[in-house]
KEMI-392228 format. One line per field, with one value per atom (N, C-alpha, C, O): x, y, z; residue number from 1. Coordinates in nm, 4 decimals, padded with zeros to 6 digits, m for minus. Layout:
<recs>
X: c(X, ...)
Y: c(Y, ...)
Z: c(Z, ...)
k: c(NUM, ...)
</recs>
This chain:
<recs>
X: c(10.4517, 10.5220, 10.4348, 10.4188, 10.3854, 10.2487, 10.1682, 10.1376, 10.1469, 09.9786, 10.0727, 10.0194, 10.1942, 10.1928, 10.2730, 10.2848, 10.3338, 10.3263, 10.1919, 10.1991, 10.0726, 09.9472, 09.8918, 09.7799, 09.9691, 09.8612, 09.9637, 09.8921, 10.0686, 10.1690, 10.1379, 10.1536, 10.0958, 10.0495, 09.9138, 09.9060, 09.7852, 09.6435, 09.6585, 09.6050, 09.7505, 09.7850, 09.8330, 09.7641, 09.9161, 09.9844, 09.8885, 09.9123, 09.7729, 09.6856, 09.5493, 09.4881, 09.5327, 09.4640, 09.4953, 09.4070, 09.5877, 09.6797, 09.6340, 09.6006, 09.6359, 09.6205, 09.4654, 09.4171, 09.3686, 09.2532, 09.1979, 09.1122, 09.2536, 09.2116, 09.2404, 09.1480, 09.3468, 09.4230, 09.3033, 09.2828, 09.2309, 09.1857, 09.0721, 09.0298, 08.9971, 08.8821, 08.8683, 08.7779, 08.9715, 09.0220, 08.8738, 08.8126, 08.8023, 08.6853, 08.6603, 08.5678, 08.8457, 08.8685, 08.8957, 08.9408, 08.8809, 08.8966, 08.8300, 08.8764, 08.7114, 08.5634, 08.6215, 08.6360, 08.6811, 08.6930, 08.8297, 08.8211, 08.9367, 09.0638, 09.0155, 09.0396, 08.9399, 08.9131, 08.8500, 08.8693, 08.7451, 08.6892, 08.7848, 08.8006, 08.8302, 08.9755, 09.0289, 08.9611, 09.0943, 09.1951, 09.0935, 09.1417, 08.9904, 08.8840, 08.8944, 08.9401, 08.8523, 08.8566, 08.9770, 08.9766, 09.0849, 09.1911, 09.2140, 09.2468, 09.2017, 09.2193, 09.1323, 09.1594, 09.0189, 08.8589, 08.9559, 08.9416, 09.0185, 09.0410, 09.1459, 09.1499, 09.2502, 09.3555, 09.3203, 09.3639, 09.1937, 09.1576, 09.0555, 09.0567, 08.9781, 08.9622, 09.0088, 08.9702, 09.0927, 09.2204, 09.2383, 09.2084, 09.3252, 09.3631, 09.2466, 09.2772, 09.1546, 09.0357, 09.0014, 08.9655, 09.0077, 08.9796, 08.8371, 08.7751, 08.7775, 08.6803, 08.6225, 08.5970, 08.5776, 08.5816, 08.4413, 08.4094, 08.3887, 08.2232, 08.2432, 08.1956, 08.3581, 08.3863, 08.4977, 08.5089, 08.6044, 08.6739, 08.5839, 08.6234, 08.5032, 08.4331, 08.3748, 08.4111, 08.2652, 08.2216, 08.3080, 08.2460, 08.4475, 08.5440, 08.6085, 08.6026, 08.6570, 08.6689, 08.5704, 08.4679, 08.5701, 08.5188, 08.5029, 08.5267, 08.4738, 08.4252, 08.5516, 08.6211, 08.5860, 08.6404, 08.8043, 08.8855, 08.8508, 08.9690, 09.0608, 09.0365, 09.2119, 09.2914, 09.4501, 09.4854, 09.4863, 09.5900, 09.7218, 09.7177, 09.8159, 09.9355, 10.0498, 10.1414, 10.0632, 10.1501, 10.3184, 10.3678, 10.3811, 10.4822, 10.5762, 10.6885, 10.5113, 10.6324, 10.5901, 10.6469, 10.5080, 10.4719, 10.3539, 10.3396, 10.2896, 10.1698, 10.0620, 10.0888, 09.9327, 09.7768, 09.7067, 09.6971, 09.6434, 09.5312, 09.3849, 09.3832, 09.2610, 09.1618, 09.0861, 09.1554, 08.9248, 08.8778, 08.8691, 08.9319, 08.8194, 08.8152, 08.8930, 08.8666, 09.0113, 09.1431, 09.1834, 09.2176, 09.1701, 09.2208, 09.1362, 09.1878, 08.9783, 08.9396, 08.9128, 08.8471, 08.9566, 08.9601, 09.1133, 09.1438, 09.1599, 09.3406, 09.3180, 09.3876, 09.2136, 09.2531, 09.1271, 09.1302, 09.0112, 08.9581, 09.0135, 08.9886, 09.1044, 09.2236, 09.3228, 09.4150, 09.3712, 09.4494, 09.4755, 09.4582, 09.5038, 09.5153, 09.4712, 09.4585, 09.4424, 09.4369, 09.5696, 09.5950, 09.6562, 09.7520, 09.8705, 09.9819, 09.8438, 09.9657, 10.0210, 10.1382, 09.8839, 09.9613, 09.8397, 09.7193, 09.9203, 09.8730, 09.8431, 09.7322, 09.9030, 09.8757, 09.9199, 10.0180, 09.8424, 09.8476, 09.8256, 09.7250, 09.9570, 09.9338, 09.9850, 10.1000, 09.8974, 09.9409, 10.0284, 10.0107, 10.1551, 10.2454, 10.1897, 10.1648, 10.1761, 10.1451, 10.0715, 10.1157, 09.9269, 09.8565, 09.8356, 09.7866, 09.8912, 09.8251, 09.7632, 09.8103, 09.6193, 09.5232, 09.5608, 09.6273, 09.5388, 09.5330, 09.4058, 09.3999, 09.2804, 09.2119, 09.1908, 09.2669, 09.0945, 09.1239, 08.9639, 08.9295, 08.8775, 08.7512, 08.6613, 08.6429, 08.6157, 08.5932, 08.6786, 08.6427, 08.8182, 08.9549, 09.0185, 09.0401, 09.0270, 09.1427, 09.2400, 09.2105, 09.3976, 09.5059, 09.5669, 09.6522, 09.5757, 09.5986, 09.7502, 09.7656, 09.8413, 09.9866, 10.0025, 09.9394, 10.1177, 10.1782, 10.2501, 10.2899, 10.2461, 10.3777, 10.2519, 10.1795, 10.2525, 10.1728, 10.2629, 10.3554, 10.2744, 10.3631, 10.2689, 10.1469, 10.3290, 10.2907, 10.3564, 10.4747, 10.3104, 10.3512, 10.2812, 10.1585, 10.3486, 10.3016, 10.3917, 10.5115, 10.2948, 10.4163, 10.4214, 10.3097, 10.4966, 10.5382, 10.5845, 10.6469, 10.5660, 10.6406, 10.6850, 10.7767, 10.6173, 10.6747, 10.7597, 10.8236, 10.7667, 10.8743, 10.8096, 10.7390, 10.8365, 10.7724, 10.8481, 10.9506, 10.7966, 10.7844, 10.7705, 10.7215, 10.8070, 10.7701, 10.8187, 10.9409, 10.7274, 10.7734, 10.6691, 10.5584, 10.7756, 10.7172, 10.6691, 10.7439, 10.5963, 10.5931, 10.5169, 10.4158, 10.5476, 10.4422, 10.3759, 10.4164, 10.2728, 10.1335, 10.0942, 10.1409, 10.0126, 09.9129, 09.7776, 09.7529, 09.6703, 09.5614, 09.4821, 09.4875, 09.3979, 09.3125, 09.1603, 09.1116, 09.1065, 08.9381, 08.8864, 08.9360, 08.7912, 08.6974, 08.5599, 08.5239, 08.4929, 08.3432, 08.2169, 08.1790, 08.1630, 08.0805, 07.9591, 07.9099, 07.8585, 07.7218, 07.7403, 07.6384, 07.7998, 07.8468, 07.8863, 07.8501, 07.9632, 08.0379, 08.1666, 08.1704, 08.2584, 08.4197, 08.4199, 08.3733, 08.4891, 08.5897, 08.6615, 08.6617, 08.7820, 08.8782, 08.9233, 08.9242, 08.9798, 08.9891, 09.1006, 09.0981, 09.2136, 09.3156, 09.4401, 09.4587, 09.5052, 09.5861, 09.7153, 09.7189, 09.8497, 09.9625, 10.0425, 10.0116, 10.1540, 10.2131, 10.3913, 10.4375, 10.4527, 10.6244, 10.6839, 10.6060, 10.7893, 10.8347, 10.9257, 10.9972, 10.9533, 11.0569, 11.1700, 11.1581, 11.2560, 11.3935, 11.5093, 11.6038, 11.4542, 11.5803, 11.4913, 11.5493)
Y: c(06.7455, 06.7415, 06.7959, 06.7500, 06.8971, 06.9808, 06.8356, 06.8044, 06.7607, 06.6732, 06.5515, 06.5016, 06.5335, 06.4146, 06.4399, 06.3627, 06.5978, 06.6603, 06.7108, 06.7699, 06.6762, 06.7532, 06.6242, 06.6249, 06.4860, 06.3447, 06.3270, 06.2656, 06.3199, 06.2743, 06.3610, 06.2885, 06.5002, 06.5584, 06.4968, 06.4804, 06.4606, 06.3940, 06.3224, 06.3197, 06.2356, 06.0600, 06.0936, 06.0434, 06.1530, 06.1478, 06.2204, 06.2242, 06.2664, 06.3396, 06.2059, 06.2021, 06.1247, 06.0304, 05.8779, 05.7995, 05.8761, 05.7904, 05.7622, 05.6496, 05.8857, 05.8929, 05.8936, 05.8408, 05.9644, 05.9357, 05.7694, 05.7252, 05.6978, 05.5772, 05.5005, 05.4495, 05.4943, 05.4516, 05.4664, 05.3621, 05.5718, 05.6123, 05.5152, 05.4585, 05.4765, 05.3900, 05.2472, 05.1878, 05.1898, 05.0665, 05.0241, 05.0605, 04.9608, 04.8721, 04.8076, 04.8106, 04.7162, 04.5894, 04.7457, 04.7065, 04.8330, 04.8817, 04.9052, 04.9346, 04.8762, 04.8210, 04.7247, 04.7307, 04.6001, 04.5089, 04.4955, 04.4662, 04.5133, 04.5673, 04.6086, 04.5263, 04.7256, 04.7388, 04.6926, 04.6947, 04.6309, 04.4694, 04.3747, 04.3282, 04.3567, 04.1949, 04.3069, 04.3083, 04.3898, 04.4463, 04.4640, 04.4062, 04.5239, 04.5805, 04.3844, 04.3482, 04.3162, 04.1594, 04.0884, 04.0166, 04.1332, 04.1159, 04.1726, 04.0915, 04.2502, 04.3462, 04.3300, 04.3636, 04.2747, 04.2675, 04.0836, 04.0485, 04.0212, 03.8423, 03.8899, 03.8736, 03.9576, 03.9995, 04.0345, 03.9837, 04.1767, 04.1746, 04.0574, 04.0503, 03.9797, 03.9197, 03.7956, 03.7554, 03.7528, 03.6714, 03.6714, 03.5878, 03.8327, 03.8850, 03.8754, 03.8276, 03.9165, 03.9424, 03.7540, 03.7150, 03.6460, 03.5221, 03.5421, 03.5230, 03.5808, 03.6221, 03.5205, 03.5749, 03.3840, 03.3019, 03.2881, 03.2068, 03.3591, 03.4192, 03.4531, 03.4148, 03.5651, 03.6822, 03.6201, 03.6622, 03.4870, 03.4440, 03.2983, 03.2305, 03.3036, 03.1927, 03.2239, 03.1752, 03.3275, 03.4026, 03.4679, 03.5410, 03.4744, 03.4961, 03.3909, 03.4107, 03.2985, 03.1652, 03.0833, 03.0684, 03.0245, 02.9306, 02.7826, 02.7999, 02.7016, 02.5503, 02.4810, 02.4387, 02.4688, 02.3792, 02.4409, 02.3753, 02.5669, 02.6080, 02.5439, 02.4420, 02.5807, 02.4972, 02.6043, 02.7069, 02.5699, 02.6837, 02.6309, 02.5079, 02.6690, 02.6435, 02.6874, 02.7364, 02.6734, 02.7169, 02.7405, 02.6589, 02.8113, 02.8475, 02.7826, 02.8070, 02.6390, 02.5079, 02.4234, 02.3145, 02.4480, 02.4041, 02.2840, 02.2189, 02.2423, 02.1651, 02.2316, 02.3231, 02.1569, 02.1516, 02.2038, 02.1403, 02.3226, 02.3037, 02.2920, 02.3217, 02.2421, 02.2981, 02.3910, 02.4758, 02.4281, 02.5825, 02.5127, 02.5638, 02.4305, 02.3268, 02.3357, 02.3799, 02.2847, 02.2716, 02.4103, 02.4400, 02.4774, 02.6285, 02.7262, 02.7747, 02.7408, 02.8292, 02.7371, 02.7847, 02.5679, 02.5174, 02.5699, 02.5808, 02.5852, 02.6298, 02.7880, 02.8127, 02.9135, 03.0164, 02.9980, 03.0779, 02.8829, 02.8751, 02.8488, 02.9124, 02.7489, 02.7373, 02.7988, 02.7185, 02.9353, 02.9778, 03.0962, 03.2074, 03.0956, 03.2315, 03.3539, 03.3764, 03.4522, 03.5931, 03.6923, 03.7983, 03.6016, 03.6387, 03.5795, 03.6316, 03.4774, 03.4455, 03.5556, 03.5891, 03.6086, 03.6739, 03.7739, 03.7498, 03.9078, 04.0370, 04.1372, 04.1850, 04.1450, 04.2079, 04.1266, 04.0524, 04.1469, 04.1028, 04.2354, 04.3048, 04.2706, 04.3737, 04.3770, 04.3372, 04.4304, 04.4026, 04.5303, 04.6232, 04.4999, 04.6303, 04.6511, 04.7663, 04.5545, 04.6172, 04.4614, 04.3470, 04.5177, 04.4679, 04.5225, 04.6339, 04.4056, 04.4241, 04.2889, 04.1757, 04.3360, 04.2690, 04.2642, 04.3604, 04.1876, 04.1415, 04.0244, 03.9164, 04.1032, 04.0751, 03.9608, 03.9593, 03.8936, 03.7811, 03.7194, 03.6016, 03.8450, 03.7806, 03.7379, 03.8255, 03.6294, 03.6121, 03.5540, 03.4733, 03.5961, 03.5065, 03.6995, 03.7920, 03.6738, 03.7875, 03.7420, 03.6650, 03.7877, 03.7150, 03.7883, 03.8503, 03.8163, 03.9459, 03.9149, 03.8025, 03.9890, 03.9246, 04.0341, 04.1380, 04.0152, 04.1510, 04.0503, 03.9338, 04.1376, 04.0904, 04.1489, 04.2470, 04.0501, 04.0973, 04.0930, 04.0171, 04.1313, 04.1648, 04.0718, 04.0880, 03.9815, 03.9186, 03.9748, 04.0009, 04.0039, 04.0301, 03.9312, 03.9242, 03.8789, 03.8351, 03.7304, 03.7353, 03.6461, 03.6040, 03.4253, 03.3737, 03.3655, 03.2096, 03.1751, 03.2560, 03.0496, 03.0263, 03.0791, 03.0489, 03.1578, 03.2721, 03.3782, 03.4485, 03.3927, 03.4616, 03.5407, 03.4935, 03.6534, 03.7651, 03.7220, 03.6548, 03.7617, 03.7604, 03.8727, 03.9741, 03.8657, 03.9434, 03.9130, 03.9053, 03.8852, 03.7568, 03.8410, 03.8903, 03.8346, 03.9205, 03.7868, 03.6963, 03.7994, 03.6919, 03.7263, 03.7803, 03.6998, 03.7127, 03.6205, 03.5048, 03.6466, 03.5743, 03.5818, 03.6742, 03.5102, 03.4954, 03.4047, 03.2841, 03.5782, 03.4539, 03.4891, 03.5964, 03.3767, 03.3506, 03.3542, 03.2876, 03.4374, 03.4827, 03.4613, 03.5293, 03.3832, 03.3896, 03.4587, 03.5150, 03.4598, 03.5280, 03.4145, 03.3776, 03.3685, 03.2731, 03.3099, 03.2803, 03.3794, 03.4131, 03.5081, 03.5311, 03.6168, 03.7293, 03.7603, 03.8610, 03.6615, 03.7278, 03.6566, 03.5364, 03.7106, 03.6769, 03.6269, 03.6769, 03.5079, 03.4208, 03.4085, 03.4290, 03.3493, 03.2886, 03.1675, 03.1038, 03.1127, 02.9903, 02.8972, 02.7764, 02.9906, 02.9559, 03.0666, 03.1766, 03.0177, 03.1254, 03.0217, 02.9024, 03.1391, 03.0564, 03.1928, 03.3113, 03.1305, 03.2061, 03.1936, 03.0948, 03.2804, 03.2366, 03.2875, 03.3740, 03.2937, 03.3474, 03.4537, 03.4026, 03.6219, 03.6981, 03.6910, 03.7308, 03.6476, 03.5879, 03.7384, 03.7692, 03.7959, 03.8953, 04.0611, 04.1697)
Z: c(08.9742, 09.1006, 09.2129, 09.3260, 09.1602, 09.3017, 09.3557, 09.4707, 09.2265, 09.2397, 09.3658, 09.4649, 09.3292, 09.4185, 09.5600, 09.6552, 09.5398, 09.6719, 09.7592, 09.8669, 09.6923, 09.7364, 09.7769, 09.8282, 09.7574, 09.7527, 09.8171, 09.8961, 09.8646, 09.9707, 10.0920, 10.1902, 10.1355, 10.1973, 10.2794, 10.4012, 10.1547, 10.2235, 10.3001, 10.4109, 10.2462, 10.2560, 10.3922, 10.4809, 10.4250, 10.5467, 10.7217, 10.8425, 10.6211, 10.7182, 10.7586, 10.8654, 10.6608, 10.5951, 10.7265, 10.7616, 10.7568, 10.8126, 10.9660, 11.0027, 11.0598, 11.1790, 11.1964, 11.2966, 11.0814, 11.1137, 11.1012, 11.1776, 11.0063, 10.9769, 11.1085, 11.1719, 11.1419, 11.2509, 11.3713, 11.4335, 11.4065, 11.5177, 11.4926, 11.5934, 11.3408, 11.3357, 11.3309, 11.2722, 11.4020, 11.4315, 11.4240, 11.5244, 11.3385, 11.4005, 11.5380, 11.6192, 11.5267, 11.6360, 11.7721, 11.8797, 11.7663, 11.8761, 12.0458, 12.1560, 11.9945, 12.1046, 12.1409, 12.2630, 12.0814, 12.1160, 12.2008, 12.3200, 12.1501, 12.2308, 12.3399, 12.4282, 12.3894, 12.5164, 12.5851, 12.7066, 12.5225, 12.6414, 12.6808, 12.7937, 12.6062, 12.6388, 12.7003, 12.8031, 12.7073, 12.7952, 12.9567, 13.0541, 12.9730, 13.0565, 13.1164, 13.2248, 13.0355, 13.1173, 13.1909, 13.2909, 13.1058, 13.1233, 13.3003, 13.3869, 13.3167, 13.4176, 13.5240, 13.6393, 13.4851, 13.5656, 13.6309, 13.7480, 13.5583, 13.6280, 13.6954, 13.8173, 13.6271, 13.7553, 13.9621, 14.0654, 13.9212, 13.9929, 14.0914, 14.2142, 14.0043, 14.0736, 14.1568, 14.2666, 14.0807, 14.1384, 14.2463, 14.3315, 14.2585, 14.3668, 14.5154, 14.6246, 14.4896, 14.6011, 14.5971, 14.7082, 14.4946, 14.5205, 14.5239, 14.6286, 14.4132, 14.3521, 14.2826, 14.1752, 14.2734, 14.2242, 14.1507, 14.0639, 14.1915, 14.0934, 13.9482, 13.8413, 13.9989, 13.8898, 13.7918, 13.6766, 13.8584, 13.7570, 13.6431, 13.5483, 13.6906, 13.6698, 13.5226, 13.4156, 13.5501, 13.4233, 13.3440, 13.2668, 13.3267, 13.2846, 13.1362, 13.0148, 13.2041, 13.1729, 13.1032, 13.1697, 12.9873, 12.8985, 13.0525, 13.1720, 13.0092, 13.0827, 13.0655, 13.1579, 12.8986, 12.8397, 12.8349, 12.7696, 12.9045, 12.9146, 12.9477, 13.0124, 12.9141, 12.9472, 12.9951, 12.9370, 13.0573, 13.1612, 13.1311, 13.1298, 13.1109, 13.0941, 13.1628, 13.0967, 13.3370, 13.4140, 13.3859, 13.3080, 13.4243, 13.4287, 13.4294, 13.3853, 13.5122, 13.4940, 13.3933, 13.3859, 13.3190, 13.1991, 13.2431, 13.1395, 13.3186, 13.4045, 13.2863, 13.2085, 13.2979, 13.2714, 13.3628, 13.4678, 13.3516, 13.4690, 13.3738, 13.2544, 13.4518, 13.3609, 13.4050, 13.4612, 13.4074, 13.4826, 13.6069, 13.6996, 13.6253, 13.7532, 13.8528, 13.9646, 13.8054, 13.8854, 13.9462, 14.0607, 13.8453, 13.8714, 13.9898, 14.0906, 13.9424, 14.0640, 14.1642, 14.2569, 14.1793, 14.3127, 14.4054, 14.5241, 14.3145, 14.3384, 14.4014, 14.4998, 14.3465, 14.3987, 14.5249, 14.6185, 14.5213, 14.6611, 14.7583, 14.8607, 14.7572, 14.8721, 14.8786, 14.8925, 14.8757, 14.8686, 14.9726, 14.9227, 15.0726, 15.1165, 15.0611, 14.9407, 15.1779, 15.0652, 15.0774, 15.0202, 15.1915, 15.1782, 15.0734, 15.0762, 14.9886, 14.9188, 14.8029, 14.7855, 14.7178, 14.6287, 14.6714, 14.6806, 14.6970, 14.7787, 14.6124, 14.5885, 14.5639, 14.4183, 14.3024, 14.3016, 14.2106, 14.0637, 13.9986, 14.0132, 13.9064, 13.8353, 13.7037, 13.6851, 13.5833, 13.4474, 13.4730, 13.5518, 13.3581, 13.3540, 13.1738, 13.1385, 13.0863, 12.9846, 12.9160, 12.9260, 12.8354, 12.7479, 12.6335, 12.6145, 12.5119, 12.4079, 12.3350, 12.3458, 12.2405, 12.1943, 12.0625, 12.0241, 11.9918, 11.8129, 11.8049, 11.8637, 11.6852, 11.7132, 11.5611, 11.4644, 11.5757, 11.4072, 11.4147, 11.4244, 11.4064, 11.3992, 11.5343, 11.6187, 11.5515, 11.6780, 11.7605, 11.8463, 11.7384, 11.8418, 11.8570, 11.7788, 12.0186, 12.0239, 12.1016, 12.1930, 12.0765, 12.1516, 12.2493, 12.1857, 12.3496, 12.4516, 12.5134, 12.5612, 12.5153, 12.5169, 12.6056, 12.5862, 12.7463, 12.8307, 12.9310, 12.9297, 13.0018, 13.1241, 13.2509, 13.2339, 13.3877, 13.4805, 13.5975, 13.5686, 13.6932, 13.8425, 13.9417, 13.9431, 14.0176, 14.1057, 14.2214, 14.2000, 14.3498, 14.4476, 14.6201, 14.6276, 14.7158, 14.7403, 14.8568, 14.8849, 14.9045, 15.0448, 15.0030, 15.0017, 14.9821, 14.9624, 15.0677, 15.1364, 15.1057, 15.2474, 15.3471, 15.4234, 15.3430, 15.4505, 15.3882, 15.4665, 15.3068, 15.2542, 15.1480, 15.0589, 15.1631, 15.0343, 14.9160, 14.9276, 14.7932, 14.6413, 14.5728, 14.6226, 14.4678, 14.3295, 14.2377, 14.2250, 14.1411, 14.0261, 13.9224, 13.9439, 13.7682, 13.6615, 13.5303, 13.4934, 13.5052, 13.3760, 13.3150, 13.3599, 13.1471, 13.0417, 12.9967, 13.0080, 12.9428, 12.9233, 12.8188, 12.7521, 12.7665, 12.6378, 12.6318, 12.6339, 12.6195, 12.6532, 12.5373, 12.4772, 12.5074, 12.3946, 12.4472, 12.5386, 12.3753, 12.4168, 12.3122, 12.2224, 12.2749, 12.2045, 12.2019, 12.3053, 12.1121, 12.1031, 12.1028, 11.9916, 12.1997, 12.1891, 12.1904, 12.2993, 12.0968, 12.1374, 12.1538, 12.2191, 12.1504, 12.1973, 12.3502, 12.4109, 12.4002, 12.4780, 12.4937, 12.4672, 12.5287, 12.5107, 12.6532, 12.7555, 12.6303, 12.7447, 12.6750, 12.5537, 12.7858, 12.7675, 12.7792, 12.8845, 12.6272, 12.6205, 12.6408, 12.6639, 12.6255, 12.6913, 12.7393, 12.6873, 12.8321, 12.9262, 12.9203, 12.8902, 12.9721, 12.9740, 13.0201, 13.0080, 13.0761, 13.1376, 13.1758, 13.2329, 13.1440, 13.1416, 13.2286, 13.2686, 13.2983, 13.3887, 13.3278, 13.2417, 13.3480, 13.2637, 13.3708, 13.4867, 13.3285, 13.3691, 13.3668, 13.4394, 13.2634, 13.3007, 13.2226, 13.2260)
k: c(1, 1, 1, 1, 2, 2, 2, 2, 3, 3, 3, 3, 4, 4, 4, 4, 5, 5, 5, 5, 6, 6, 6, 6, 7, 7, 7, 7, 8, 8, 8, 8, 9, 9, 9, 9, 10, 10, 10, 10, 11, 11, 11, 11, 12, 12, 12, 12, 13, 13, 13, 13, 14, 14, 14, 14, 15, 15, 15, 15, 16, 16, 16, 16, 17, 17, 17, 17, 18, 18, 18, 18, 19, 19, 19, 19, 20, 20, 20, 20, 21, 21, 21, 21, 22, 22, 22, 22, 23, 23, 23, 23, 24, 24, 24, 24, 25, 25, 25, 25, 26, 26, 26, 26, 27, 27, 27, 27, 28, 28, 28, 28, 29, 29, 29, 29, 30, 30, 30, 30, 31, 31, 31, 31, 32, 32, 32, 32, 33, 33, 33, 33, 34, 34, 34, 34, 35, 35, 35, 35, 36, 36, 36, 36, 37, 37, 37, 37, 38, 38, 38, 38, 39, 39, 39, 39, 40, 40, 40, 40, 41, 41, 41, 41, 42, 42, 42, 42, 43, 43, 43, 43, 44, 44, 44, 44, 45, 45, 45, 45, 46, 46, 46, 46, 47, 47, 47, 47, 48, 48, 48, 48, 49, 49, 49, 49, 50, 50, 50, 50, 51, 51, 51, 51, 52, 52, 52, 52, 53, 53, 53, 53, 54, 54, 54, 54, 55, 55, 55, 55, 56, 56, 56, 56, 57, 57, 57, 57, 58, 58, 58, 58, 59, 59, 59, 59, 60, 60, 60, 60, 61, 61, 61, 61, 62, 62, 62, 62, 63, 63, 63, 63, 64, 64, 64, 64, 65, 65, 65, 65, 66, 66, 66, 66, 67, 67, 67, 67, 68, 68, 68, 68, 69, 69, 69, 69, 70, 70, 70, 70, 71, 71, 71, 71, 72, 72, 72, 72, 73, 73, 73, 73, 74, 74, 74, 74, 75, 75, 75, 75, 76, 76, 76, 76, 77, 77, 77, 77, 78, 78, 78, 78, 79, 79, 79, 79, 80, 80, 80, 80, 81, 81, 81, 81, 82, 82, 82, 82, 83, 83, 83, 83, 84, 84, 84, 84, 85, 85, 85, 85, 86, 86, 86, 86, 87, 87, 87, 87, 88, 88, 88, 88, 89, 89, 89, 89, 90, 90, 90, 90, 91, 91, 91, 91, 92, 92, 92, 92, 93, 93, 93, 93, 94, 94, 94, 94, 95, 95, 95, 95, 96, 96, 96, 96, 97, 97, 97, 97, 98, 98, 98, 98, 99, 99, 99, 99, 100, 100, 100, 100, 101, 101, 101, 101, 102, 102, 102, 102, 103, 103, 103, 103, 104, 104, 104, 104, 105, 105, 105, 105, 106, 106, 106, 106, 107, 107, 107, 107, 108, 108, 108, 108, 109, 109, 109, 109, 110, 110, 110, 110, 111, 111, 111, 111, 112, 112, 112, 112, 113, 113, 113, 113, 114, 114, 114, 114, 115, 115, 115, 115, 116, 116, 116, 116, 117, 117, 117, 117, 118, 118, 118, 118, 119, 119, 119, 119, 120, 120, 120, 120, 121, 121, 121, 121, 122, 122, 122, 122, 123, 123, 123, 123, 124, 124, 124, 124, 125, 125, 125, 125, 126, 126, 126, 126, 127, 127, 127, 127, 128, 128, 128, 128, 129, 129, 129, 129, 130, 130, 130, 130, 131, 131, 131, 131, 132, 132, 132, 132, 133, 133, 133, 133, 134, 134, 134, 134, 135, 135, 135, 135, 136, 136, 136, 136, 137, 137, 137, 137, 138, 138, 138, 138, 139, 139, 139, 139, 140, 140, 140, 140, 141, 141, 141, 141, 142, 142, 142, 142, 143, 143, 143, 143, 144, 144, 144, 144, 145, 145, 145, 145, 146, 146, 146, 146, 147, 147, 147, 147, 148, 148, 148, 148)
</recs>
């Protein structure tokens, strides 16, 4: 009874250190760090910085359920005001990583003026980054509207 109160004891000390040596954990914080790096650049219409971001061959999946490709898209945030959407902000990211695919899932805050008319619109997302050569883009993005 001591031995497997003394091995239920390790085990439980055993747990939080393993936990802390996430391998995929370097990596979690790049996709999140990128994640955060396109938001911002979005916002500023940064179209350098979303560019090197983004795979060639990406494919976007808008909110009304439309195609964009990388093309379509940073021609979309070149014409765009810098007043339409004033902030883009993640409220929460998380990464699951599967080799050279990581899947980055959260909810981001849009804020911002439409027709004249201010906004703030919440929706969750899921984007897919791959490892090409060693460096991660993203290969595909999509995005839902949170309704309630």
């Amino acid at each position: 009874m001591k031995i497997a109160s003394l091995l239920l004891l390790i085990s439980a000390f055993l747990v939080p250190v393993s936990a802390q040596d996430d391998p995929n954990s370097a990596v979690v914080s790049k996709i999140i760090a990128m994640e955060k790096a396109w938001n911002q650049a979005y916002k500023l219409r940064d179209t350098k910085a979303i560019d090197a971001l983004l795979d060639d061959s990406m494919v976007l999946v808008n909110d009304d359920g439309s195609l964009q490709s990388k093309a379509v898209f940073l021609a979309g945030v070149r014409a765009s005001k810098p007043s339409d959407e004033e902030q883009v902000t993640p409220e929460s990211i998380a990464v699951h990583v599967f080799g050279n695919v990581a899947v980055a899932t959260g909810v981001f805050r849009a804020k911002g003026v439409e027709g004249g008319k201010p906004f703030v619109r919440r929706e969750r997302f899921a984007d897919t980054w791959v490892n090409k050569n060693g460096a991660w883009v993203c290969v595909s993005a999509s995005a839902t509207p949170v309704t309630h």
